[in-house]
N, C-alpha and C positions, 0 to 999 in steps of 0.2 A: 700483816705481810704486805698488804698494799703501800703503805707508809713507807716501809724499807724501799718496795722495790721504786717506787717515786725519789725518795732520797740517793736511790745509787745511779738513779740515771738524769736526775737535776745537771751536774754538770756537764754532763754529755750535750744536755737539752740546752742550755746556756751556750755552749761554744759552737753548736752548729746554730743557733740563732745569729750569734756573731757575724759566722760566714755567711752564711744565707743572706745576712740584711746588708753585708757587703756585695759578694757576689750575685745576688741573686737582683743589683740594681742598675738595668740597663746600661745607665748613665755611666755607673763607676766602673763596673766591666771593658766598658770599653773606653773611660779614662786610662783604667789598668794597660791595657793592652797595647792602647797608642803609646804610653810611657815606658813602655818595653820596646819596641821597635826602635824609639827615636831615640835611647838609650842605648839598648843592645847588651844589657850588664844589668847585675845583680844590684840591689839593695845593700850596701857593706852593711855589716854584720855590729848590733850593738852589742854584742854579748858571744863570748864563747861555749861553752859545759856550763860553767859556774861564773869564772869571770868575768869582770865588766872589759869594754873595752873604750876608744874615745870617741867609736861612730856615735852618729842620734839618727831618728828617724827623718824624712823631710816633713816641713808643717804641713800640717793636714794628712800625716801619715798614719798609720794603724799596725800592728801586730798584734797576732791572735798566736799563742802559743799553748802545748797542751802536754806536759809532760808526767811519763809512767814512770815512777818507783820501787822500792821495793815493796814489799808485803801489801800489794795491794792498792799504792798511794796514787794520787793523780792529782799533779800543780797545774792549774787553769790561772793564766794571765795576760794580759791585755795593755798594750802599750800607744800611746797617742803624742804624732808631734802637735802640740797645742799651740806653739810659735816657734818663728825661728831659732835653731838653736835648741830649743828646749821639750823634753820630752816629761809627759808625766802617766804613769800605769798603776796599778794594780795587780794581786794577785792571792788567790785562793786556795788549800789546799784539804783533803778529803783523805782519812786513813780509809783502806780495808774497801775500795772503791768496784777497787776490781778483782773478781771472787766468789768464795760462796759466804763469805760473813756478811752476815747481818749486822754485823756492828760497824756500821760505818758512822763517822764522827768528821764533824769539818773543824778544821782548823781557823783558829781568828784571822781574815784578812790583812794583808802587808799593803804598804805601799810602795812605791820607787819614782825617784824623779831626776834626771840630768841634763845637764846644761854643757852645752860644748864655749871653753875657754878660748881655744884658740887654735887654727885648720894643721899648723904644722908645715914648713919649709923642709928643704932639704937635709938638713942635718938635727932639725928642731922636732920631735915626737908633736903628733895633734893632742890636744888636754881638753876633760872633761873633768868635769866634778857631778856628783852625787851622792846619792841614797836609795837604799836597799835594806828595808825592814823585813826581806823573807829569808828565813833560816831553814834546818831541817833536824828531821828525828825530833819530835815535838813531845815533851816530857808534860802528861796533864795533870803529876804529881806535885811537878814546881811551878808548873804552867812559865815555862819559857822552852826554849832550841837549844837540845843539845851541842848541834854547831850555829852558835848566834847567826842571826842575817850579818850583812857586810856590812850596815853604818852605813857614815860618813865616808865616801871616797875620792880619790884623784886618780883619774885612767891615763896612761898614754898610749898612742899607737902609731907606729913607726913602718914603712918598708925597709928591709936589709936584706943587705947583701946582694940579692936578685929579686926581679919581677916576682911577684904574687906570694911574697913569703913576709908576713910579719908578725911584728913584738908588739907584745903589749904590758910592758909595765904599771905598776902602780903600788899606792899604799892607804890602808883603812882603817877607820879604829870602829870598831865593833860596841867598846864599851867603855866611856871614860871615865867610870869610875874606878875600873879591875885592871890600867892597866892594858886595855885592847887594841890595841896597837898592833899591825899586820903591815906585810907586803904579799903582793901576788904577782904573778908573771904567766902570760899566754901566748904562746906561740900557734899561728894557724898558717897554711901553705895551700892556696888553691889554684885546683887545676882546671886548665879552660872554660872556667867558671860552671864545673859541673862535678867536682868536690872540692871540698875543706880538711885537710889533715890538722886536728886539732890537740894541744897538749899544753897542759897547766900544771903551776906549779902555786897552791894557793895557800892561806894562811899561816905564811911565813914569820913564824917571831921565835918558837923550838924546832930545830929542823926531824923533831921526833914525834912532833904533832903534827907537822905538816901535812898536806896533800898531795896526792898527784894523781891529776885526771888526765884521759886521753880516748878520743873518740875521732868520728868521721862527720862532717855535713854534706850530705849529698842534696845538691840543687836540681830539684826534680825538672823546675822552671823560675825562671828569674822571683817570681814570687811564695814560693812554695819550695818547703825543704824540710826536709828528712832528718835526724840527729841521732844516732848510735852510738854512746858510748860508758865509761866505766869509773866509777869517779872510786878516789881512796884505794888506788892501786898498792899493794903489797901492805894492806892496815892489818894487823889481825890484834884487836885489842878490847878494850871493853872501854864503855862510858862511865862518868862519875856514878851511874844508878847502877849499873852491872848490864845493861844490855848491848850485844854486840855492834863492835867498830868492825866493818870486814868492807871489803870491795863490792861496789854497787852497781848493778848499770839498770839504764837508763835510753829509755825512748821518749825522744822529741820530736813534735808536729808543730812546726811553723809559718804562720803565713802571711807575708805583705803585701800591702796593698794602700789606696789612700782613698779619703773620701770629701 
């Protein structure tokens, strides 16, 4: 019993060490803090729900993200601007985490890493490229994701139409041997930089397997931010093994900072 209960609360204990060894060092607290004032504005946003988008971190940047699933699951992930331009993370995930099972199981480690191509003009969308090794609903029959991680990808991100409303285009290939080949699209719209209306349109190649996600980012404080939302809106289907495809949601705890 000890064992379990060590094993259900290891992730817990990893991500506030994170914080902690962030937050909890004079220094970078109050790098943080002057970087907010003299900025006044939020951290754009490298990622939407699921989508990429073509922000990166600044160098010597950090996210600490901590996302709740269904049946218990919880994605712990950690992202570093390593240079400029270029971001590289990590990420973890744990079935059965949160609850009364005792069966919790972690999942094999991913990784992720993006490079921003180029800032984006007026008319020209900003471009990133990367990779994204984390998938979901983890089958440890065939031992892969029933929805593959994203691969190799290309983001764009665009302001239209008006202030604080943008597109993010792109396209992925998941698997090149089967064929996997995608588009995705993300649309977010934020207000006085103290939320994100967020809505995706992902894995576009059947528009019958497709996705559609849509949630809120509430920016608690420039560095720190709340994420509620629903991923696989109106699914109701089953997976190649028979277990259920249905609507999910989804709490995220995010937080920036640099070091």
């Amino acid at each position: 019993m000890k064992y379990y209960a060590l094993v259900k609360i290891l992730p817990g204990l990893l991500a506030v060490a994170v914080l902690l060894s962030v937050c909890g060092t004079p220094a970078l607290a109050e790098k943080a803090r002057r970087s907010s004032q003299k900025s006044g504005v939020i951290v754009p946003d490298t990622d939407l729900i699921d989508t990429p988008t073509a922000g990166v971190l600044d160098y010597y940047g950090l996210l600490v993200r901590t996302r709740a699933f269904s049946n218990g699951g919880v994605l712990l992930g950690v992202g570093f601007g390593v240079l400029p331009r270029l971001n590289l993370g990590a990420t973890i995930s744990a079935e059965n985490l949160i609850g009364t099972s005792n069966d919790v199981r972690f999942v094999r480690p991913e990784i992720q890493a993006k490079y921003r191509l180029y800032d984006g003009a007026r008319y020209i969308p900003a471009l990133a490229i990367g990779y994204d090794g984390q998938g979901y609903y983890y089958d440890r029959g065939e031992s892969k994701y029933l929805e593959e991680g994203r691969g190799l990808y290309l983001a764009g991100s665009q302001e239209i139409l008006f202030p604080g409303l943008f597109f993010h285009p792109g396209v992925n290939v998941s698997d090149f041997e089967h064929n996997g080949v995608y588009m995705f699209a993300g649309l977010n719209y934020t207000v006085e930089n103290s939320f994100s209306l967020m809505l995706e349109w992902d894995a576009i190649q059947r528009i019958d397997e497709s996705r559609f996600n849509a949630g809120g980012r509430f920016y608690v404080s420039p560095f720190f931010h709340i994420d509620l939302a629903v991923r696989e809106i109106g699914k109701n289907t089953v997976f190649s093994n028979g277990q259920p495809d249905k609507p999910e949601r989804i709490v995220q705890l995010r937080y920036n900072t640099s070091f």
